[in-house]
N, C-alpha and C positions, 0 to 999 in steps of 0.2 A: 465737278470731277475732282477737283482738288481743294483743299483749306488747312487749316491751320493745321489739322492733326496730320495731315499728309508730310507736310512740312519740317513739323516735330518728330515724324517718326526720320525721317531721311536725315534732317539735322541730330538727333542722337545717334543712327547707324556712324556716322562719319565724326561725330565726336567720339563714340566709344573705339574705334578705332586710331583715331588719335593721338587721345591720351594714352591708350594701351600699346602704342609704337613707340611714348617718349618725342611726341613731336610737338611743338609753339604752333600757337594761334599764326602767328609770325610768320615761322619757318613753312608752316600748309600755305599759307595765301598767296606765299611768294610776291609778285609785283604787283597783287591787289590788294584792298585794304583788307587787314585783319579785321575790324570792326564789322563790314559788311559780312564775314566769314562767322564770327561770332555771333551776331545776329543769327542766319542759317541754321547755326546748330542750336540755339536756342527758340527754333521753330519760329522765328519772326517776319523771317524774311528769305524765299527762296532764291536760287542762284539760277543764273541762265544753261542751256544744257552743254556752252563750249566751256563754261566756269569750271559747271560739275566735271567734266572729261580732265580736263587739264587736276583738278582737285585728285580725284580719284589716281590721275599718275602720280601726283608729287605723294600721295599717301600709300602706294605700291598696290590699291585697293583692285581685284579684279573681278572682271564681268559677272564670275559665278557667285563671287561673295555675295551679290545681292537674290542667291535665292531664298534665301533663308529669311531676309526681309520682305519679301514676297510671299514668304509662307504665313508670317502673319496677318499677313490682310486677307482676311477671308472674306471678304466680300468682292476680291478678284477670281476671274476665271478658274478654277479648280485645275491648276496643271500638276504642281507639287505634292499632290494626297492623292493622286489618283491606284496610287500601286498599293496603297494600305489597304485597299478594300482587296486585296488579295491575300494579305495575312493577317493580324492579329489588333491592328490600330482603327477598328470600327468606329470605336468614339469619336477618333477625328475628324474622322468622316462626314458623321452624323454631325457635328460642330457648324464644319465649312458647310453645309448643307443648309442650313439653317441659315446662318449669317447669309452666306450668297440671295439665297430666297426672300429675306428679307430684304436685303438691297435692290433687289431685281425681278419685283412682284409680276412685270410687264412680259410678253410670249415675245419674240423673234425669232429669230433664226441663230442665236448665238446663246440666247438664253433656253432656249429649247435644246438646243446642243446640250450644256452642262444639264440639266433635267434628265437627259438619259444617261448622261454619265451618272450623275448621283443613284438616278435609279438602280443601273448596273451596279454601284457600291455597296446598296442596300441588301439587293436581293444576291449577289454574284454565291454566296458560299449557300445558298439554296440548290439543289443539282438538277430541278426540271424546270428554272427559272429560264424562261426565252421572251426576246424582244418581241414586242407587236411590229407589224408592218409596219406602222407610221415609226416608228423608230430606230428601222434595222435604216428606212428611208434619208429619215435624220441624218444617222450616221454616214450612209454611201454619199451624200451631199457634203457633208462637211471636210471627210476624208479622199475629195478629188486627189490634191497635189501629194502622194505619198514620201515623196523628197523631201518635203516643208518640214521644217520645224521637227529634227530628229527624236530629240529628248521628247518634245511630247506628241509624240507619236507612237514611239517604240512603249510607254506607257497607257496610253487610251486602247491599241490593239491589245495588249495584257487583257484589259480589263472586258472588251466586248466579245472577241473569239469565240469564247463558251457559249452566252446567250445568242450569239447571231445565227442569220438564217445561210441556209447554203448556199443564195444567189448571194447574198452580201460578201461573204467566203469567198467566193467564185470570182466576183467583182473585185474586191482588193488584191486578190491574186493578180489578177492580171491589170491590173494598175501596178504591183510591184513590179513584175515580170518587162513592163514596157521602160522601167528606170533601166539607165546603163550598166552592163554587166557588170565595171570595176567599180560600182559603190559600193562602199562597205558593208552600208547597211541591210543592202538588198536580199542577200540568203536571211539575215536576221529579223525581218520581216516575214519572208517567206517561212522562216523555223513556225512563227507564232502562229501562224495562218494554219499550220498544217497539225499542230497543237491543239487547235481549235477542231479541225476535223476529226482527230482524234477523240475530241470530246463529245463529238453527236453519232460516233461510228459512220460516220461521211468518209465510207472506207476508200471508192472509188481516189476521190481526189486526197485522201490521206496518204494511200501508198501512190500515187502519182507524186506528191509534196516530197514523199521519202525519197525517193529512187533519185529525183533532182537534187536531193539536196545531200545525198552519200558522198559525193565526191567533195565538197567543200570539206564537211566535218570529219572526211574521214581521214585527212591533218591538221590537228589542233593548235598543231605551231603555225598554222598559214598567219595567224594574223592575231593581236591582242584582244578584237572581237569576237572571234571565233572561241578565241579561251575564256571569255567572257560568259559566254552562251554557251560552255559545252556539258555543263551538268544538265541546261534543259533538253540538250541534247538525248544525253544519256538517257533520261526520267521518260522523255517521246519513245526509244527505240525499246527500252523496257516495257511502255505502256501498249504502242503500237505491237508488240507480241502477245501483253495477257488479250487486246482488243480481237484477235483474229483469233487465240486461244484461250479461252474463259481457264484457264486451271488452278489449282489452287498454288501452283510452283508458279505458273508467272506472275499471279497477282503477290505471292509471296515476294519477289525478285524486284517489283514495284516499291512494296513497302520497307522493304530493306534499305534503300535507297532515299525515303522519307523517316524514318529512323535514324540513318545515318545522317542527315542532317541538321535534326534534332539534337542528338548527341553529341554535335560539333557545335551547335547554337547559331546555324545558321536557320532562323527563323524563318525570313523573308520565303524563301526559297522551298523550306518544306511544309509552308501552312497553301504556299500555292498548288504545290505538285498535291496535298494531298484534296483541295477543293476538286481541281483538276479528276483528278481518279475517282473522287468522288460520283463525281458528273459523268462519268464515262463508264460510270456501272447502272443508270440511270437513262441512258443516250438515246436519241431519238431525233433523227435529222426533222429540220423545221424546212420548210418551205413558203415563202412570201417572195410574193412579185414585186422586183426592183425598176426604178426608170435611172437610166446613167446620165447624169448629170455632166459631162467633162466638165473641167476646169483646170486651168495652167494657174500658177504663182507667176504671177508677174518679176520681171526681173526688177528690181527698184535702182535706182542710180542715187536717190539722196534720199534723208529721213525722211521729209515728209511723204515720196513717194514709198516709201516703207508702211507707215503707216497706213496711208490710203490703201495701200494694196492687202494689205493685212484686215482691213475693215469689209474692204468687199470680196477678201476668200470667206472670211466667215459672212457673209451674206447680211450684215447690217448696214442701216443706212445713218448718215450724221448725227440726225436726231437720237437713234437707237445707241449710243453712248456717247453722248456731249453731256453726261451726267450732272454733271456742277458746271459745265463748259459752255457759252453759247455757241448753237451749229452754225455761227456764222464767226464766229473766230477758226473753229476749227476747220471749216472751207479754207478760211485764208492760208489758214499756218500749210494745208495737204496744198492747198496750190503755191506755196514756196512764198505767201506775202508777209506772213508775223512769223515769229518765234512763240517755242509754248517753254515756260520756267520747266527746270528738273521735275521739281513735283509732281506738274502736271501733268508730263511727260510720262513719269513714270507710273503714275495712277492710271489715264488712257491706258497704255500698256498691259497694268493688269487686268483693264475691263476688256483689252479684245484678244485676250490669251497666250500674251507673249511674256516670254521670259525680260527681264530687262535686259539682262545680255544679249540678246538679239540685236536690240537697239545702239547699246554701246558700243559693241563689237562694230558695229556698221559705222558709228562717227568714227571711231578709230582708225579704220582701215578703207574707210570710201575716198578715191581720188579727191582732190581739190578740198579736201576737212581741215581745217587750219586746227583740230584740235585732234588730228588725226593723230598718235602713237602707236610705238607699239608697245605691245606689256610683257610681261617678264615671263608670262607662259609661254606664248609664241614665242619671246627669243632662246626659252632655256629650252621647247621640243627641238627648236633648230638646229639649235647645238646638238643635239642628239642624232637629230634625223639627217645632217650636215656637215660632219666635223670638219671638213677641209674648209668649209669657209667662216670657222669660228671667230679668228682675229678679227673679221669687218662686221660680221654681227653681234658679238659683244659690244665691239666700239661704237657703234651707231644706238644701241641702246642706251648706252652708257653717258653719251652727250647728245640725248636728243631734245633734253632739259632740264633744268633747274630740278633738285630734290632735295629734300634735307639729308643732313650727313647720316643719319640714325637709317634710314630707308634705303640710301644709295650702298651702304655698306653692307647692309644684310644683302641684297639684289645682288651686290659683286660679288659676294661670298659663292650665292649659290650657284652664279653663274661660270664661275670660277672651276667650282667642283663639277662642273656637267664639263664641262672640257682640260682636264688636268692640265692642260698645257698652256694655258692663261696667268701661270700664278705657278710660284716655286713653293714646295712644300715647308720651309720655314715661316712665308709668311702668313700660309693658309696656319701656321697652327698657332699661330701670334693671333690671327685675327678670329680664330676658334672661341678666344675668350669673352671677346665682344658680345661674340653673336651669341654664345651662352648666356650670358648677363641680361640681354635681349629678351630672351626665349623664355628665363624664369623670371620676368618682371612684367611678362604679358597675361593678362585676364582672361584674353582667345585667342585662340590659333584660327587663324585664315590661312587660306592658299599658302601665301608667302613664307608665313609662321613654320606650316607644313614642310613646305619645301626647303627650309634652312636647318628643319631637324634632323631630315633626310641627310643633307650636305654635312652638318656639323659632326654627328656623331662619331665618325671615322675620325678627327681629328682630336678627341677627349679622351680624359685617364678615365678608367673604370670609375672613381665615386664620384666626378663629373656627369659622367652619361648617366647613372644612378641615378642622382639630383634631376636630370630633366625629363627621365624617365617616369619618374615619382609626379611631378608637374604636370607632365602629356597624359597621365593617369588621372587626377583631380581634372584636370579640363573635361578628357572624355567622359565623364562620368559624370559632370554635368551635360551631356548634349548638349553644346553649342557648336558654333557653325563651323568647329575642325570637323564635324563625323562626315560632311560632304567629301573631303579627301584624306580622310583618315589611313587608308590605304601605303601612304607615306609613310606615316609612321609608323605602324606595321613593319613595313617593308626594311626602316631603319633599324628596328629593333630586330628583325631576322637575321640581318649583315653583322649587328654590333655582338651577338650571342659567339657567332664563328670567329671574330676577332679575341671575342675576350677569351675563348677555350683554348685557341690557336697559340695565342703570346702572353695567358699571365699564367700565375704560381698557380697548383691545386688548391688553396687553400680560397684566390681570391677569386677561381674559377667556377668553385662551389656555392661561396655566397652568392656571387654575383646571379647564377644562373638560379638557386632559389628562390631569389627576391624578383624572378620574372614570372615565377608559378601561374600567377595573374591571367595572364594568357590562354590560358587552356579555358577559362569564364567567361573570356568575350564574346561578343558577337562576331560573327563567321561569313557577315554577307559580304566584304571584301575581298578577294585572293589574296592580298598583304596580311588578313586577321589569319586567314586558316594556313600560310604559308608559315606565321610568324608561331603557330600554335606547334607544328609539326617541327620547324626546328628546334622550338624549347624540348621539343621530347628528343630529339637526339644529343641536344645538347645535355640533359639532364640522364642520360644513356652512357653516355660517353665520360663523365666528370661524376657521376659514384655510379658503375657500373654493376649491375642486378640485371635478374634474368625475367625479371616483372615487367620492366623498363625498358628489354628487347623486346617483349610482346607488347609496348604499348605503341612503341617504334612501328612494329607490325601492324597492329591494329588501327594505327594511322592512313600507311599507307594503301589497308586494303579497304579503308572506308573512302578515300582521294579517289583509288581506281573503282571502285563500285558508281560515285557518284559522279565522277566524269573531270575531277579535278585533276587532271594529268601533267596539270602544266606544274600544280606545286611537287610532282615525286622530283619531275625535271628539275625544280629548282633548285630543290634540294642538293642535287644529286652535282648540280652545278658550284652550288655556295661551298658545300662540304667537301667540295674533291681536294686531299690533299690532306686532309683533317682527320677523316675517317674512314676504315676499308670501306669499298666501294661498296661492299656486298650486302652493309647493311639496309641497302636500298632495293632490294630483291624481294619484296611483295613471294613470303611462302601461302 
């Protein structure tokens, strides 16, 4: 399961983040030795998984940061590629496909699973490509607990919808349907299902999916998910019209819409919508006979009941992934007798389709974990979703251990700014400079990195936030692992545009807001990219004001409301009150 390079890879992850915090060998190991620490990151020697936990706090490292190291090992589970086969990234596909296959020559019940996922990758952008019964089977087996494991979830339905058959359809519907009302996920599940239907003119139970599911969508402010999902929204209630009327004006009204997000360079979203449509002028319900399987997710109370449960929802046995591992240590470790090293851990892991965060998340936060914390995501949503009780959840954060000064200061910083009232504004703008310094001396931006440019910027002079603007720019553009919540900074650079129009001279108003031109190039699969693109255009409206540049203002907002991005007119309409007449936000 595990060896040297498993090793070397997890000992780099945590070196290169390290040294790119500004932290000692020293100051990470805290009350164990460096030497054993040093070893670890020089792949010598693995750490235990309360090490790694405790490690990962004092380094501000979180859950999610490891999927991106996860993406590299393609010879784990296919979770993280799974949504490329929906747009334009085939080659990767075709990569992990390979790699996986070569790893894992042998048929199960888990390796059969990836098998038809790959196959769906292959064939998906074909539009009479449909599953055989042995595999719509596969999938209704493996897809029991539709609760489980959200992230890949809401990903593998993406990708099989199209090819599946209408009992399969049928059957996941009403596995969503049985989940509790107030999950969040649950209409957004139900969206994709009915998506699906849409795509084999499965009319009956398409408008049956619509009718259920108007009242959710039809307020996009109910929830961050809902606005999340509501261009697919939109692209369904488009399509589901040209479906019932073949005319050249609805299919017009479709493509408009995948147009429109082309020209905004949201890729992702309209190389889907247009396989999608594809398939749907193509359609032809399939029919195969299903046998339903139930199956519950167990509740786990400790990792290694975690694990074991996770090995027999995917339906293999000890043998079936003790890869490098003997099935008789890993009997011991699920019946609570040994411990397995980080490594190993997190290799298993990727062989039985879990994100490591799954896992981590679970030591951190399961009763009675002596390496239990909590991390600075959870305390900064809290803050958010909490205010009244921010004083004792800063504080318990704050002292629930040892950190180096370099990590603890950026962490108050941000924690600081999510509740103004922890921190007087002289000192936030004292300690603005720190975390500056921080920010342009780091190689990547992770969560944290993210979250303190978010925080920082409100506190910097214009050729300040310039300087880290320029920095955030070279990072993205090499893709590393800030694009997972890239979003942030976006979101930053929307807020810091209305400041700078708001409070400086014409002159520093204009440079400033040219040297953001950038924006309007990016990619769009964010709401923070495409929010942050629509304010550069009114900002750049408003500060050399042209009558090109009111219709590009326009031509924003009626591409937002065509493709169902409502939430960014809103936002807009939110950030700039006060700045600019209202009216420029009246979509003629």
């Amino acid at each position: 399961m595990t060896n040297n390079h498993e090793v070397a890879a997890l000992g780099q992850f945590f070196h290169d983040i390290r040294t790119g915090r500004g932290v000692t060998l020293k100051e990470a190991a805290g009350d164990w030795s460096a030497a054993s620490l040093s070893r670890f990151e020089r792949g010598q020697q693995d750490l235990s998984a309360d090490k790694a936990i405790a490690l990962m706090a004092r380094l501000g490292i979180e859950n999610e940061d490891f999927y991106y190291l996860y993406q590299a090992k393609q010879r784990y589970f296919p979770l993280t590629i799974l949504n490329y086969a929906l747009s334009y990234h085939t080659a990767l596909g075709s990569q992990w496909r390979k790699s996986y296959l070569a790893a894992h020559p042998q048929h199960n019940a888990l390796t059969d699973y990836a098998r038809v996922l790959f196959d769906a990758m292959a064939h998906w952008p074909e539009p009479t490509y449909h599953f055989t019964a042995a595999q719509n089977q596969i999938l209704a087996d493996r897809l029991a607990a539709m609760r489980y494991n959200p992230a890949m979830v809401t990903d593998v339905l993406k990708l099989i919808v199209g090819p599946a058959s209408h009992e399969l359809l049928e059957l996941l519907r009403q596995r969503v349907e049985a989940i509790d009302e107030r999950w969040v996920m649950r209409d957004m599940y139900l969206m994709i299902i009915w998506l699906g239907a849409l795509m084999d003119h499965d009319l009956a139970l398409a408008d049956d999916l619509q009718q259920q599911l108007t009242p959710t969508f039809a307020r996009p402010e109910a929830s961050v998910l809902v606005t999340q999902f509501y261009s697919n929204w939109y692209f369904g209630v488009a399509a589901a019209r040209w479906v019932h009327q073949p005319t050249a004006t609805n299919a017009a009204a479709v493509k408009a819409i995948i147009d429109d997000l082309l020209v905004m360079n949201n890729q992702d979203d309209a190389y889907w919508f247009r396989n999608m449509f594809a398939r749907m002028q193509h359609a032809q319900v399939q029919h195969q006979p299903l046998i339903d399987h139930p199956q519950a997710m167990l509740v786990s109370h400790t990792l290694p009941e975690l694990i074991k449960n996770q090995r027999q929802y995917m339906g293999v046995s000890v043998e079936d992934v003790a890869v490098a591992l003997s099935p008789t240590t890993l009997r011991r470790f699920e019946a609570g007798e040994t411990q397995l090293g980080f490594a190993t851990l997190t290799a298993l892991m990727g062989e039985l389709g879990m994100f490591p965060s799954q896992a981590f998340a679970f030591i951190r936060h399961a009763p009675g974990q002596a390496s239990g914390v909590r991390t600075l995501w959870a305390t900064y949503t809290n803050l958010q979703d909490q205010p009244a009780q921010a004083q004792q959840t800063y504080h318990t954060f704050m002292t629930q251990l040892a950190k180096p000064k370099q990590i603890l200061a950026m962490q108050q910083f941000i924690l600081q700014s999510a509740a103004p009232g922890l921190a007087e504004p002289a000192q936030m703008r004292a300690t603005a400079q720190t975390i500056l310094q921080a920010l342009l001396s780091a190689k990547a931006w992770y969560r944290m990195e993210l979250l303190a440019v978010h925080a920082v910027m409100s506190w910097l002079p214009v050729d300040q936030v310039q300087a880290l603007i320029n920095h955030g720019k070279r990072l993205y553009e090499k893709n590393p692992p800030m694009n997972g919540y890239i979003s942030y900074f976006f979101d930053a650079l929307g807020k810091v545009l209305v400041q700078v129009v708001k409070n400086e001279d014409k002159p520093t108003r204009q440079n400033f807001v040219q040297g953001q031109r950038w924006l309007l190039q990016v990619a769009k699969e964010t709401p923070g990219a495409w929010l942050a693109a629509g304010s550069w255009l009114v900002a750049d409206a408003v500060t050399a004001p042209a009558a090109e540049k009111d219709a590009a203002v326009q031509q924003y907002l009626q591409r937002s409301a065509r493709v169902g991005h409502v939430e960014a007119i809103a936002a807009l309409k939110r950030e700039w009150d006060g700045v600019v007449p209202e009216n420029i936000f009246e979509a003629k």
